[in-house]
mmCIF file as Biopython writes it, N, C-alpha, C and O atoms, coordinates in Angstrom:
data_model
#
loop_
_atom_site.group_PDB
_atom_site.id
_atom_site.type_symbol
_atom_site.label_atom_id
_atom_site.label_alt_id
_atom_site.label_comp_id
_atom_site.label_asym_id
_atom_site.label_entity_id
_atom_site.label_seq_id
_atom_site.pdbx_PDB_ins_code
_atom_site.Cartn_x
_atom_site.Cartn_y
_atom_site.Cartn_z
_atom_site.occupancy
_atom_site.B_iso_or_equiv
_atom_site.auth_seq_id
_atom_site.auth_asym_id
_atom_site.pdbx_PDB_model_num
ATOM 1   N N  . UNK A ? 1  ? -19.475 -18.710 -12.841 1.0 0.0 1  A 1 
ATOM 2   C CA . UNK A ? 1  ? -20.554 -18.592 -11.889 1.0 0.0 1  A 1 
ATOM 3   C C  . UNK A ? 1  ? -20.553 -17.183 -11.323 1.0 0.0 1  A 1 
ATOM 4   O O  . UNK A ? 1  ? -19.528 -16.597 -10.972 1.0 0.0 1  A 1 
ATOM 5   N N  . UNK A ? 2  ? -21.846 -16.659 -11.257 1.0 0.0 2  A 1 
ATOM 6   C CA . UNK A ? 2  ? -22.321 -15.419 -10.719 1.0 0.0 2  A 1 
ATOM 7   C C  . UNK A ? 2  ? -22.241 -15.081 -9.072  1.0 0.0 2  A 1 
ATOM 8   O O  . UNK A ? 2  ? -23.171 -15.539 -8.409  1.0 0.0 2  A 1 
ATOM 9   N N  . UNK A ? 3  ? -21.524 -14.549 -8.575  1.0 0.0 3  A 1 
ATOM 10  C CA . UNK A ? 3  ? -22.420 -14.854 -6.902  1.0 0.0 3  A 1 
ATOM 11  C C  . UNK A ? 3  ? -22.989 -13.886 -6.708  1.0 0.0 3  A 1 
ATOM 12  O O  . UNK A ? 3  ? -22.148 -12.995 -6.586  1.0 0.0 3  A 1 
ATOM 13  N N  . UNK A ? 4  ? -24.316 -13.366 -6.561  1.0 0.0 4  A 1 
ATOM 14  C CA . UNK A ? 4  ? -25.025 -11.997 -6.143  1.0 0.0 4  A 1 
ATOM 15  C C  . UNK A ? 4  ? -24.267 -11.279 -5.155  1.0 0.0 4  A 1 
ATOM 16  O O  . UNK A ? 4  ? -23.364 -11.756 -4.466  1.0 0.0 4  A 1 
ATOM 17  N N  . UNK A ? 5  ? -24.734 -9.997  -5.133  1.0 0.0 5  A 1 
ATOM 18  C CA . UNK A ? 5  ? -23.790 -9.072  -4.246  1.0 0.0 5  A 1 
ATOM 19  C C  . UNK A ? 5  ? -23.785 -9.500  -2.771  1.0 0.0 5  A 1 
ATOM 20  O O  . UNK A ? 5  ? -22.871 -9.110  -2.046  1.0 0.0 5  A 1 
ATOM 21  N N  . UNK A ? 6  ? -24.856 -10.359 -2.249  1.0 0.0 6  A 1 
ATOM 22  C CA . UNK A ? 6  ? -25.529 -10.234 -0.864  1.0 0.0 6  A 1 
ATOM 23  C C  . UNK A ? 6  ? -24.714 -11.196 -0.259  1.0 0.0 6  A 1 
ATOM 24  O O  . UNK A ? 6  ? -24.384 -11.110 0.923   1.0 0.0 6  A 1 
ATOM 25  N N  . UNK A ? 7  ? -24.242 -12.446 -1.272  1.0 0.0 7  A 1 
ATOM 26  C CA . UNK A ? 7  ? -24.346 -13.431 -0.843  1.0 0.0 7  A 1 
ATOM 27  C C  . UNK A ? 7  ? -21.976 -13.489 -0.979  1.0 0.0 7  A 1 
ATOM 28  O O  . UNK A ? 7  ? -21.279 -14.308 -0.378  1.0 0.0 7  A 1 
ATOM 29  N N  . UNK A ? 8  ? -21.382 -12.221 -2.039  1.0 0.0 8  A 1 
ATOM 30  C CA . UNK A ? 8  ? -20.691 -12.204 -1.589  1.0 0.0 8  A 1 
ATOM 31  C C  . UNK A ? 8  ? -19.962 -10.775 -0.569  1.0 0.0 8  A 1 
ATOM 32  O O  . UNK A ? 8  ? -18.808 -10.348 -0.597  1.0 0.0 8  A 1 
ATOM 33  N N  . UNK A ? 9  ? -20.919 -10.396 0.112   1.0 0.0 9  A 1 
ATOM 34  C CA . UNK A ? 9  ? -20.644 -9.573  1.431   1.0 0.0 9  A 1 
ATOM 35  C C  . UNK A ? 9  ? -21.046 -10.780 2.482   1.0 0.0 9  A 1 
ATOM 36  O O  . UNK A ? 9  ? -20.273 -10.927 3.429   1.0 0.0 9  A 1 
ATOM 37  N N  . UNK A ? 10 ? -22.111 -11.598 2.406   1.0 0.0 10 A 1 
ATOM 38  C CA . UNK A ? 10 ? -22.006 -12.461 3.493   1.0 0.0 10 A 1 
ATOM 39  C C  . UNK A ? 10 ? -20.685 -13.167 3.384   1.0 0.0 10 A 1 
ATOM 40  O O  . UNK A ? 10 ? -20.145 -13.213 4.490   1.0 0.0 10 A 1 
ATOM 41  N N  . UNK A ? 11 ? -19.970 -13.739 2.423   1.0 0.0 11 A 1 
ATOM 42  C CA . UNK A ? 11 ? -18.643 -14.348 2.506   1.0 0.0 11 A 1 
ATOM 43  C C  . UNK A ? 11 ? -17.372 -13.642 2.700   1.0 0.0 11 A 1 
ATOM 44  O O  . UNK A ? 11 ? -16.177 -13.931 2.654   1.0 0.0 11 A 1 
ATOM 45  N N  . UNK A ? 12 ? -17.897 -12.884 2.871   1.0 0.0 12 A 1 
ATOM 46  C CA . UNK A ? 12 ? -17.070 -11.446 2.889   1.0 0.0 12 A 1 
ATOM 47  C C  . UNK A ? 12 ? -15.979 -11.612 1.997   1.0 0.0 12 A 1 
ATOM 48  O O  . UNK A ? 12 ? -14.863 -11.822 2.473   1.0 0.0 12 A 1 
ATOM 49  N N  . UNK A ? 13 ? -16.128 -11.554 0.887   1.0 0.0 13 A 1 
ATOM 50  C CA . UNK A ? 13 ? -15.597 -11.401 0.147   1.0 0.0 13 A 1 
ATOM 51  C C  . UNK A ? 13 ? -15.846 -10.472 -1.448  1.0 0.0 13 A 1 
ATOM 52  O O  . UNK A ? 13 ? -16.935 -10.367 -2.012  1.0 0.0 13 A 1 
ATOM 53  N N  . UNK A ? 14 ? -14.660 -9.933  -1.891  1.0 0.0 14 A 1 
ATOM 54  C CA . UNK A ? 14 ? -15.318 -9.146  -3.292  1.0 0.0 14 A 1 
ATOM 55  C C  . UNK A ? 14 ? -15.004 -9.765  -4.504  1.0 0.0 14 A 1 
ATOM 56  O O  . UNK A ? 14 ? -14.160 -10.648 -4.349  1.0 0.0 14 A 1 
ATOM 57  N N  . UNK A ? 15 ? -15.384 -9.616  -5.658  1.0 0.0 15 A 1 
ATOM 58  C CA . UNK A ? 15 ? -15.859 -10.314 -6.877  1.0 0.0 15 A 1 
ATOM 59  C C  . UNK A ? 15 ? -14.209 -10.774 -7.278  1.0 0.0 15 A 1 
ATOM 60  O O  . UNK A ? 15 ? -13.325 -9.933  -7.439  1.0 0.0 15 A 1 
ATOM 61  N N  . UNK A ? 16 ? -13.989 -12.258 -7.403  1.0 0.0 16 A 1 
ATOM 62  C CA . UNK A ? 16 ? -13.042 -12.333 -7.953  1.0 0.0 16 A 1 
ATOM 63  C C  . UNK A ? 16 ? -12.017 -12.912 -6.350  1.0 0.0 16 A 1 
ATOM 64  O O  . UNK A ? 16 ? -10.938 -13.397 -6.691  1.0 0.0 16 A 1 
ATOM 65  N N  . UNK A ? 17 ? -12.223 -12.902 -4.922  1.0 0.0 17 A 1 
ATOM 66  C CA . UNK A ? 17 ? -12.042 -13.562 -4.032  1.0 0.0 17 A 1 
ATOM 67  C C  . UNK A ? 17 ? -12.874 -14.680 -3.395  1.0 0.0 17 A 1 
ATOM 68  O O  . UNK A ? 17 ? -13.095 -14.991 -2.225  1.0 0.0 17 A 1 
ATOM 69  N N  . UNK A ? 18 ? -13.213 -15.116 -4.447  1.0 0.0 18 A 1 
ATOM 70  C CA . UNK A ? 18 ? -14.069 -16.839 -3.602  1.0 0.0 18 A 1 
ATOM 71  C C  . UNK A ? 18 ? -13.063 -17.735 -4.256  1.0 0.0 18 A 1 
ATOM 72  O O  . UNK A ? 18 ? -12.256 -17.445 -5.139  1.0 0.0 18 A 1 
ATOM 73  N N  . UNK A ? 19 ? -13.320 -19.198 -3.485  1.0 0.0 19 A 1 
ATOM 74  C CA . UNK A ? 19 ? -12.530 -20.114 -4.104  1.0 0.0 19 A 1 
ATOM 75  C C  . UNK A ? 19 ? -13.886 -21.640 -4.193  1.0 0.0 19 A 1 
ATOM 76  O O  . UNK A ? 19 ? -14.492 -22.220 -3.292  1.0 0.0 19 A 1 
ATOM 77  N N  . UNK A ? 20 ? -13.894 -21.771 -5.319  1.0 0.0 20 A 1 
ATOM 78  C CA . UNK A ? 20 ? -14.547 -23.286 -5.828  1.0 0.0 20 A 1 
ATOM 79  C C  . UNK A ? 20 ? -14.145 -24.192 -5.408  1.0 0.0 20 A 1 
ATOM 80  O O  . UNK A ? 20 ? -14.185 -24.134 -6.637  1.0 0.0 20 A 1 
ATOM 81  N N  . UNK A ? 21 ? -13.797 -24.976 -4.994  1.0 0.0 21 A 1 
ATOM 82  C CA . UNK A ? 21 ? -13.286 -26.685 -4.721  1.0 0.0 21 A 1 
ATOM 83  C C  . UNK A ? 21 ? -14.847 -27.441 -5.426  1.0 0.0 21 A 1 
ATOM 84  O O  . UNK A ? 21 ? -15.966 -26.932 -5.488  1.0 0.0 21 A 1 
ATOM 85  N N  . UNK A ? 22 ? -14.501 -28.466 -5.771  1.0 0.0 22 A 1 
ATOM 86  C CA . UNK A ? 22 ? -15.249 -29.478 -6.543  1.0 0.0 22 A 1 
ATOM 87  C C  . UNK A ? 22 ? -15.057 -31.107 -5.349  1.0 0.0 22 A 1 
ATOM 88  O O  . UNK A ? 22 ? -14.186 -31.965 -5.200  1.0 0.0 22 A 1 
ATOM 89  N N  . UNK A ? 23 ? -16.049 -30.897 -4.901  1.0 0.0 23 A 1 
ATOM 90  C CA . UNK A ? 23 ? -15.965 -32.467 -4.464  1.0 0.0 23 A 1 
ATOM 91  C C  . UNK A ? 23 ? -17.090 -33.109 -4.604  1.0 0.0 23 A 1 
ATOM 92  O O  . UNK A ? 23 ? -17.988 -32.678 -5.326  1.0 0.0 23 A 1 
ATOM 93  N N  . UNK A ? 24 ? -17.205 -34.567 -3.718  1.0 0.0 24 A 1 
ATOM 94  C CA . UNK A ? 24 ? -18.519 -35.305 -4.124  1.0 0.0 24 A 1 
ATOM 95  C C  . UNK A ? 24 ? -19.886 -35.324 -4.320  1.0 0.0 24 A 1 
ATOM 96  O O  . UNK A ? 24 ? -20.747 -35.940 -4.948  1.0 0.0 24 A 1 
ATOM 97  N N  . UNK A ? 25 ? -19.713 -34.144 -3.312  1.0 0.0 25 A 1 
ATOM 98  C CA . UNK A ? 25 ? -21.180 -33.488 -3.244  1.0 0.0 25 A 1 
ATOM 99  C C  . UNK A ? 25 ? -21.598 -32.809 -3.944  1.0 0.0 25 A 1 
ATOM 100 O O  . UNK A ? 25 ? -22.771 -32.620 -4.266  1.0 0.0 25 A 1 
ATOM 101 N N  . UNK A ? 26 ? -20.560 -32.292 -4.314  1.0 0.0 26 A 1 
ATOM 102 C CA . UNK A ? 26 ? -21.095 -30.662 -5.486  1.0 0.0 26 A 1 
ATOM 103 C C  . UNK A ? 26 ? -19.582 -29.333 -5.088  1.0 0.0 26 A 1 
ATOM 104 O O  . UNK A ? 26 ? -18.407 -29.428 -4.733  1.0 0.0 26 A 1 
ATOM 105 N N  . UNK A ? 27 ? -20.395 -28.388 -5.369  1.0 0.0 27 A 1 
ATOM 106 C CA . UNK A ? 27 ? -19.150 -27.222 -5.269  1.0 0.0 27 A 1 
ATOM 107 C C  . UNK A ? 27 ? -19.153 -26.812 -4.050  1.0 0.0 27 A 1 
ATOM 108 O O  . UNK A ? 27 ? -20.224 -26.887 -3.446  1.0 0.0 27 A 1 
ATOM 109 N N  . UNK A ? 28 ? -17.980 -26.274 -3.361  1.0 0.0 28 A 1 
ATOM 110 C CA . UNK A ? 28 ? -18.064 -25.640 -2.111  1.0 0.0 28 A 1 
ATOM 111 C C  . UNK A ? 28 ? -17.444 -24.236 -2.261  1.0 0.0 28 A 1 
ATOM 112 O O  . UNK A ? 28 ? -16.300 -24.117 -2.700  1.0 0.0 28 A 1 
ATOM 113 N N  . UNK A ? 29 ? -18.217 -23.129 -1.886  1.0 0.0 29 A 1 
ATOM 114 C CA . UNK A ? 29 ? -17.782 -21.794 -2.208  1.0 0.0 29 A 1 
ATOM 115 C C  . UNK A ? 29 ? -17.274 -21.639 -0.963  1.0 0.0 29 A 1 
ATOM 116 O O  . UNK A ? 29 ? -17.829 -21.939 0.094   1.0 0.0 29 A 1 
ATOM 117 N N  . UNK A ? 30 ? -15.916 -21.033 -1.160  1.0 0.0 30 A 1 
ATOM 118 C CA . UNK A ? 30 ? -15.495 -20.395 0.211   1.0 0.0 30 A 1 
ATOM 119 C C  . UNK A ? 30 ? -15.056 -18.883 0.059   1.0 0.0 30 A 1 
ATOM 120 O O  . UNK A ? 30 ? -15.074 -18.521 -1.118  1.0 0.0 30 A 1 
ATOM 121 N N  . UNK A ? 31 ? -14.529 -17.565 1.287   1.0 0.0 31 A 1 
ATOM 122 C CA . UNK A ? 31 ? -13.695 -16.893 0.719   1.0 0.0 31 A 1 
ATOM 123 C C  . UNK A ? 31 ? -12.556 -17.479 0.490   1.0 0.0 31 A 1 
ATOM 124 O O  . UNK A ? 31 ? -12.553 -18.703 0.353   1.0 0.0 31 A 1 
ATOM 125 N N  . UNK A ? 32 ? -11.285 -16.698 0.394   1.0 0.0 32 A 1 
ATOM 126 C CA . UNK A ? 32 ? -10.273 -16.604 0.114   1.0 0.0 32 A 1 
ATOM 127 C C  . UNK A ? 32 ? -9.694  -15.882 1.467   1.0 0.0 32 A 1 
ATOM 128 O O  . UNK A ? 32 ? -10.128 -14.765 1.750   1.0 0.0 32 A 1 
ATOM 129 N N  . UNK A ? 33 ? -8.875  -16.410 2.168   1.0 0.0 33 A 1 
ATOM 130 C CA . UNK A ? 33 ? -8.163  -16.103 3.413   1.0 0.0 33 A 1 
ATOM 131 C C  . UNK A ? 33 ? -7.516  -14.847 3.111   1.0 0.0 33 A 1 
ATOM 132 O O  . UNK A ? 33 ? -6.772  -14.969 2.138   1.0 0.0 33 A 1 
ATOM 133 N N  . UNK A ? 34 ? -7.531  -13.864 3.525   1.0 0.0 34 A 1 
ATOM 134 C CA . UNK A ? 34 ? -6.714  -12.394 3.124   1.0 0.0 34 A 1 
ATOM 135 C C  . UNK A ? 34 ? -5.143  -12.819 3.755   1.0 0.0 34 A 1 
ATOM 136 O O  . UNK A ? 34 ? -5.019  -13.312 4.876   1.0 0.0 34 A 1 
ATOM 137 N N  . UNK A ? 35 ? -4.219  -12.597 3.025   1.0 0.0 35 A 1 
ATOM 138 C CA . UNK A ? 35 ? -2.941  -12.610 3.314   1.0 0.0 35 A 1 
ATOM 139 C C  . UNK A ? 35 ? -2.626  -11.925 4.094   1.0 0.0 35 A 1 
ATOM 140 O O  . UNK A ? 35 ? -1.869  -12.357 4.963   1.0 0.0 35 A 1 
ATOM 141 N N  . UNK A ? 36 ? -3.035  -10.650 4.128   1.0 0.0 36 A 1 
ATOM 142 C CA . UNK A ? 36 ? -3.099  -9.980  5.800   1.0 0.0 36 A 1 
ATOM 143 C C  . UNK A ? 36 ? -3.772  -9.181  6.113   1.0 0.0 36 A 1 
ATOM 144 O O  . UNK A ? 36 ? -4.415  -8.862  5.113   1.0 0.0 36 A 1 
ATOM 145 N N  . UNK A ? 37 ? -4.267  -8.186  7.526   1.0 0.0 37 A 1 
ATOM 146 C CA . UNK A ? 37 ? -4.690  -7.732  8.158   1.0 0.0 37 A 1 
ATOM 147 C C  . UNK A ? 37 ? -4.387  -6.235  8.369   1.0 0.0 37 A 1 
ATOM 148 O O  . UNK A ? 37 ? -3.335  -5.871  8.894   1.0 0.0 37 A 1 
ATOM 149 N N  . UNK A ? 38 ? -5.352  -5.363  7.941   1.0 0.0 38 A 1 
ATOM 150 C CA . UNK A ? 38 ? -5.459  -4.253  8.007   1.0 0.0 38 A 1 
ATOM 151 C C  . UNK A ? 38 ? -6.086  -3.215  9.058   1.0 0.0 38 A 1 
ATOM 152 O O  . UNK A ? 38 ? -7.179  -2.721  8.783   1.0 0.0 38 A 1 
ATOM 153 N N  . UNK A ? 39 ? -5.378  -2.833  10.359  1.0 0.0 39 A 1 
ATOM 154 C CA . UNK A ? 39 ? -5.877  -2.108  11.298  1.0 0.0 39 A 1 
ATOM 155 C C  . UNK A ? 39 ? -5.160  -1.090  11.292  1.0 0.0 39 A 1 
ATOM 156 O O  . UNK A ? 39 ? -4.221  -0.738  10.578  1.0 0.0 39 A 1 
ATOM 157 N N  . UNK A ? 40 ? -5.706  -0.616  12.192  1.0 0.0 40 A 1 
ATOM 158 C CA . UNK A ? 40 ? -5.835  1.015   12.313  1.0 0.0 40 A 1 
ATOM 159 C C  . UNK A ? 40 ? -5.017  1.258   14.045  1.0 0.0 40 A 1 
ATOM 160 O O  . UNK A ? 40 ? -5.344  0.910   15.179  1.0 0.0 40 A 1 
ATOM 161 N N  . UNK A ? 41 ? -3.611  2.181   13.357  1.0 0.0 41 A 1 
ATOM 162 C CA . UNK A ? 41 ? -3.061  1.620   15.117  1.0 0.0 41 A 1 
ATOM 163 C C  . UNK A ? 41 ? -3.073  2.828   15.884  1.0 0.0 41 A 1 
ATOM 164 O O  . UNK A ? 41 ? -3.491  3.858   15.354  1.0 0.0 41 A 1 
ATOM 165 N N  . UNK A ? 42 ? -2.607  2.829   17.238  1.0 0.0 42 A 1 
ATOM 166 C CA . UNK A ? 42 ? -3.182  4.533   18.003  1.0 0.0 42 A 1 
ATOM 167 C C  . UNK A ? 42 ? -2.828  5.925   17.505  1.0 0.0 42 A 1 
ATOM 168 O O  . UNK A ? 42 ? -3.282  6.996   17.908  1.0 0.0 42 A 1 
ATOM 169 N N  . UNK A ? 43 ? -2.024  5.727   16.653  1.0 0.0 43 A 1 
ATOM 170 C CA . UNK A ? 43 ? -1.802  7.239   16.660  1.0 0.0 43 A 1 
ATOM 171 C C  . UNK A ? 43 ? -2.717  7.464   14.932  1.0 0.0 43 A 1 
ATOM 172 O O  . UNK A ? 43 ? -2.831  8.593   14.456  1.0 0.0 43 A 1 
ATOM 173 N N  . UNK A ? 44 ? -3.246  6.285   14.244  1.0 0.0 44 A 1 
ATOM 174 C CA . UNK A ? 44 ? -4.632  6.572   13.259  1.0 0.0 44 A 1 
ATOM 175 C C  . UNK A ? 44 ? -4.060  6.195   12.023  1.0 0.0 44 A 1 
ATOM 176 O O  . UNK A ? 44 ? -4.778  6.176   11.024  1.0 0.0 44 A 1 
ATOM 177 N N  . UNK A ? 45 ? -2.457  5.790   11.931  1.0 0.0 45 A 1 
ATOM 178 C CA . UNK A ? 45 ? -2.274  5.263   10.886  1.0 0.0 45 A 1 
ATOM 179 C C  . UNK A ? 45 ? -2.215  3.578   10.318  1.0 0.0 45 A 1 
ATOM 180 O O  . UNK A ? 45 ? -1.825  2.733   11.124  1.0 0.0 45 A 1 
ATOM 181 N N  . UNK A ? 46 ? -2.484  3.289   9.379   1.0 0.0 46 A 1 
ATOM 182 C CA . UNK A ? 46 ? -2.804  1.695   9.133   1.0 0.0 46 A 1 
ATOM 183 C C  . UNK A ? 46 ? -1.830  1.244   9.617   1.0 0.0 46 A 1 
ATOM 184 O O  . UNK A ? 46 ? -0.793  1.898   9.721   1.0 0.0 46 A 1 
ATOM 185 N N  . UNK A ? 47 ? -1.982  -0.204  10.090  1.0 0.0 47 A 1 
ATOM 186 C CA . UNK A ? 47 ? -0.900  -1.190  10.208  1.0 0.0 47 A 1 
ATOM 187 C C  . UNK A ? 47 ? -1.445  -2.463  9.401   1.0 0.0 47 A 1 
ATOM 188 O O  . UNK A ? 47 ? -2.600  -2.882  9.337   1.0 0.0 47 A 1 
ATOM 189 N N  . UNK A ? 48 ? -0.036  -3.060  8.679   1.0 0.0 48 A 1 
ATOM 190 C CA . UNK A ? 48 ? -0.641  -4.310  8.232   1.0 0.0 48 A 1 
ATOM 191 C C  . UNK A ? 48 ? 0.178   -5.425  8.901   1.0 0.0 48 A 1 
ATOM 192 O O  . UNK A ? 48 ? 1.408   -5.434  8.958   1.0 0.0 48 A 1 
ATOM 193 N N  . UNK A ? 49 ? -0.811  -6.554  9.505   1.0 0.0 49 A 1 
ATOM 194 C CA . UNK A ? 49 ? -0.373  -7.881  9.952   1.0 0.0 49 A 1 
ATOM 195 C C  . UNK A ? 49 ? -0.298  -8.437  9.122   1.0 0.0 49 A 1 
ATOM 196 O O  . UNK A ? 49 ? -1.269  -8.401  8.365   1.0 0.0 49 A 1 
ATOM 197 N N  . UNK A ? 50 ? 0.980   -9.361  8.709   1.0 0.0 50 A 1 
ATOM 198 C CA . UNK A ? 50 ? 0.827   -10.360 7.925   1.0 0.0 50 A 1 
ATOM 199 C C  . UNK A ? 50 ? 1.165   -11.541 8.984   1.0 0.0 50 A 1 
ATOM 200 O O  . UNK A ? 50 ? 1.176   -12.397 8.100   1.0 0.0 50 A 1 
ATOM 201 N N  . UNK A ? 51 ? 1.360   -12.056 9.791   1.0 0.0 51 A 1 
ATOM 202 C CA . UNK A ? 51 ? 1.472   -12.932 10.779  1.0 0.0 51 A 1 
ATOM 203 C C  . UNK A ? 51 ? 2.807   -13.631 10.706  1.0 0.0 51 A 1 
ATOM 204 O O  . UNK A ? 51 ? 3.002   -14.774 11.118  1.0 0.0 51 A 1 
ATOM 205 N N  . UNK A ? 52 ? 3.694   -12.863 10.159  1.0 0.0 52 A 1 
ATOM 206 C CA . UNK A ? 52 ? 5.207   -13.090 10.224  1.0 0.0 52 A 1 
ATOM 207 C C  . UNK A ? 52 ? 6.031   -11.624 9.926   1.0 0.0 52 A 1 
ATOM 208 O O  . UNK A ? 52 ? 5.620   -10.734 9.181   1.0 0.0 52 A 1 
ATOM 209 N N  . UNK A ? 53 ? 7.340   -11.609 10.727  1.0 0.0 53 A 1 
ATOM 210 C CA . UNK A ? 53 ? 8.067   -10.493 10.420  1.0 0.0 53 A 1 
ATOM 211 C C  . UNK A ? 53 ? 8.514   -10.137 8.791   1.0 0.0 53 A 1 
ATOM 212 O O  . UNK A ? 53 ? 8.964   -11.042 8.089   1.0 0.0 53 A 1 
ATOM 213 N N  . UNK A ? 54 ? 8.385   -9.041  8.372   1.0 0.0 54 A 1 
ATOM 214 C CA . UNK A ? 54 ? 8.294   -8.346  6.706   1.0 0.0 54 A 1 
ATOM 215 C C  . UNK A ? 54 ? 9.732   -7.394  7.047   1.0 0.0 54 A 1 
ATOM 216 O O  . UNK A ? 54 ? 9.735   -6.686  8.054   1.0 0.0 54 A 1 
ATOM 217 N N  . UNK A ? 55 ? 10.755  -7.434  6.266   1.0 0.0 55 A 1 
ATOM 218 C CA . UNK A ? 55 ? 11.433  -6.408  6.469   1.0 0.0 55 A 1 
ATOM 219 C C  . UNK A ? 55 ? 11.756  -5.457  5.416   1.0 0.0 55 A 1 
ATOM 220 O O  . UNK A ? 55 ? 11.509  -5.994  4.336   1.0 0.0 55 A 1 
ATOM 221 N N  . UNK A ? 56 ? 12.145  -4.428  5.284   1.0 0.0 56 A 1 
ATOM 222 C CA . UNK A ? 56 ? 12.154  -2.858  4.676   1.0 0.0 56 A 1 
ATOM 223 C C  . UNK A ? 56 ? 12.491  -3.580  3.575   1.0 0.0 56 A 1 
ATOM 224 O O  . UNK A ? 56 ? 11.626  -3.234  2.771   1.0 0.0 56 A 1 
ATOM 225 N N  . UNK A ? 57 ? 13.266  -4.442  2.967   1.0 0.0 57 A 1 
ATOM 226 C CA . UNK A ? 57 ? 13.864  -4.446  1.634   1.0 0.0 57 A 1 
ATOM 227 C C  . UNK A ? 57 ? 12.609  -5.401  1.217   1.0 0.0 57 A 1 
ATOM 228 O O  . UNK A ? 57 ? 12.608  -5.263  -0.006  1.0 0.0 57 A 1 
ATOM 229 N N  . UNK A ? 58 ? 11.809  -6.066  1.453   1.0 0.0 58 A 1 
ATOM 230 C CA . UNK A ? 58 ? 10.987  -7.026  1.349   1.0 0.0 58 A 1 
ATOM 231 C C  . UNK A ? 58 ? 9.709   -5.989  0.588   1.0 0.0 58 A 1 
ATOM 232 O O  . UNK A ? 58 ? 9.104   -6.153  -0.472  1.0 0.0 58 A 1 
ATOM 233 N N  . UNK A ? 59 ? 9.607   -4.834  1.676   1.0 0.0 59 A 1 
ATOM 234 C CA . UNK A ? 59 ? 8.663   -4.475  1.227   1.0 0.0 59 A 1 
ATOM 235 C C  . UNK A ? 59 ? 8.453   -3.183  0.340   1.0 0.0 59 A 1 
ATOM 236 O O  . UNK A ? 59 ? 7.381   -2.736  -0.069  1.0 0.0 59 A 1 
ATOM 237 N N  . UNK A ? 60 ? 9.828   -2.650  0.125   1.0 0.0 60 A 1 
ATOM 238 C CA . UNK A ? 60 ? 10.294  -2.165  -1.526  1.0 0.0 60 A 1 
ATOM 239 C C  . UNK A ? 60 ? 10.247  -3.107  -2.657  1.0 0.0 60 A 1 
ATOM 240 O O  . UNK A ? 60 ? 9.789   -2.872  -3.775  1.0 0.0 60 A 1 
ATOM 241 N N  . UNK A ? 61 ? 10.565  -3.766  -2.401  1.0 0.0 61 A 1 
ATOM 242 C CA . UNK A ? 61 ? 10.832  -5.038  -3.071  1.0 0.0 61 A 1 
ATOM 243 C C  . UNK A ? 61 ? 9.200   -5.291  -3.562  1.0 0.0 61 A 1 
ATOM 244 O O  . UNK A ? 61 ? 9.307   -5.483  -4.773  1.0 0.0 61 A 1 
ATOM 245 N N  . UNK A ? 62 ? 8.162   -5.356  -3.305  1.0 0.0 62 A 1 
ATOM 246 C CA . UNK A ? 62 ? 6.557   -5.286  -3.416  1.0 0.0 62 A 1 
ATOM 247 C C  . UNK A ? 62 ? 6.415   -4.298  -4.071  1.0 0.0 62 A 1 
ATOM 248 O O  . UNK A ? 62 ? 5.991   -4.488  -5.211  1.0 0.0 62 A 1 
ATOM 249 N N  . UNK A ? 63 ? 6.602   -3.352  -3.792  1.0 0.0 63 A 1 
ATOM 250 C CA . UNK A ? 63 ? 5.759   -2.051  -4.470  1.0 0.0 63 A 1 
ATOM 251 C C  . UNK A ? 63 ? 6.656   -1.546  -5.772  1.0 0.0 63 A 1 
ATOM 252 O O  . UNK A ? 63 ? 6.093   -0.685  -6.447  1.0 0.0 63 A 1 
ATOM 253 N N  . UNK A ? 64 ? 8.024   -1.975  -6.237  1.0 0.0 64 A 1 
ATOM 254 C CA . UNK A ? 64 ? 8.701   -1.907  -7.374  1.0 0.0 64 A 1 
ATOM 255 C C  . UNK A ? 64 ? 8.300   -3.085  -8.118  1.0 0.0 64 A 1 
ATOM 256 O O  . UNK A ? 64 ? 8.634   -3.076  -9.303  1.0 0.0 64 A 1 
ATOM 257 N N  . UNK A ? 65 ? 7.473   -4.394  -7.575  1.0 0.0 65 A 1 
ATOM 258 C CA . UNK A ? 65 ? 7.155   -5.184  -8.339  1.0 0.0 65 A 1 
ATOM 259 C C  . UNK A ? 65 ? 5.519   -4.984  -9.373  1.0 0.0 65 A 1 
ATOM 260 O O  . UNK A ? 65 ? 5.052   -5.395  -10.436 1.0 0.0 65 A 1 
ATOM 261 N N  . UNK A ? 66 ? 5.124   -4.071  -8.206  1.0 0.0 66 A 1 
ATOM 262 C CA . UNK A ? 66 ? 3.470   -3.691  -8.288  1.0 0.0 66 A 1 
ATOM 263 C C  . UNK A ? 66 ? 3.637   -2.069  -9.280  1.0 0.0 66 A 1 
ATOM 264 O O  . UNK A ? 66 ? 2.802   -1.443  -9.933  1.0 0.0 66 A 1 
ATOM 265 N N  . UNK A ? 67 ? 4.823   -1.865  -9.056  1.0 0.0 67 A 1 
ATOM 266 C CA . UNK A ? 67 ? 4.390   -0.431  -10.243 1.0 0.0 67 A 1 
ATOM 267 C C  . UNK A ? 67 ? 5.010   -1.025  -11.765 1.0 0.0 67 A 1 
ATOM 268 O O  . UNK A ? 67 ? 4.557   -0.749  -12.875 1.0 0.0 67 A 1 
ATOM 269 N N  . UNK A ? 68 ? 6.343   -2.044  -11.409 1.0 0.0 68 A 1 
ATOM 270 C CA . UNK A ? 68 ? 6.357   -2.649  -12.810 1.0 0.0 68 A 1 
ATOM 271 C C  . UNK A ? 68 ? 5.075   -2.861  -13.536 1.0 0.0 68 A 1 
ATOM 272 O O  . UNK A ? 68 ? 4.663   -2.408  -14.605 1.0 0.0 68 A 1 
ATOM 273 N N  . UNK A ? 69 ? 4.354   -3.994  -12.319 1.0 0.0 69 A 1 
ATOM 274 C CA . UNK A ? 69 ? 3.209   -4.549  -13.253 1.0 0.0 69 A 1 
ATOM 275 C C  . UNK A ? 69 ? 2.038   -3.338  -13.821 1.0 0.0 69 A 1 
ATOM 276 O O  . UNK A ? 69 ? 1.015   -3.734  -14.379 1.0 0.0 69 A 1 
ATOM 277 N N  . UNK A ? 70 ? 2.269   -1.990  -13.642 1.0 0.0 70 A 1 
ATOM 278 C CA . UNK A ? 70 ? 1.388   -1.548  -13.830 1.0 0.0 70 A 1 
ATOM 279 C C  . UNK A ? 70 ? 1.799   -0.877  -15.278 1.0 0.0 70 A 1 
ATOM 280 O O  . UNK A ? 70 ? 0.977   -0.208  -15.904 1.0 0.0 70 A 1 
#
């Protein structure tokens, strides 16, 4: 299934973040909950919330997994 561009900025979501469920009625498009939260903190550099504490080896641990996969 296609979703036009309009209809996934209203879900705010980008191509490849919706989720289908199938129930009685028919399909229900939803987004996809972002795992976390990307702001901008006072002194202008990003912060990311993930809504639990992440610690330093955790998050080497991510980005040696993410350049493997590349």
């Amino acid at each position: 299934m296609v979703l036009p561009k309009w209809l996934r900025r209203e879900l705010g979501a980008d191509p490849g973040e919706v989720e289908l469920r199938r129930t009685s009625d028919g399909v229900l498009v939803s987004a996809v909950t972002p795992e976390a939260v990307v702001a901008t903190a006072d002194d202008g550099l990003p912060v990311v919330r993930l809504g639990r504490p992440v610690g330093n080896d955790e998050v080497l641990a991510a980005i040696d997994a993410e350049r493997r996969a590349r």
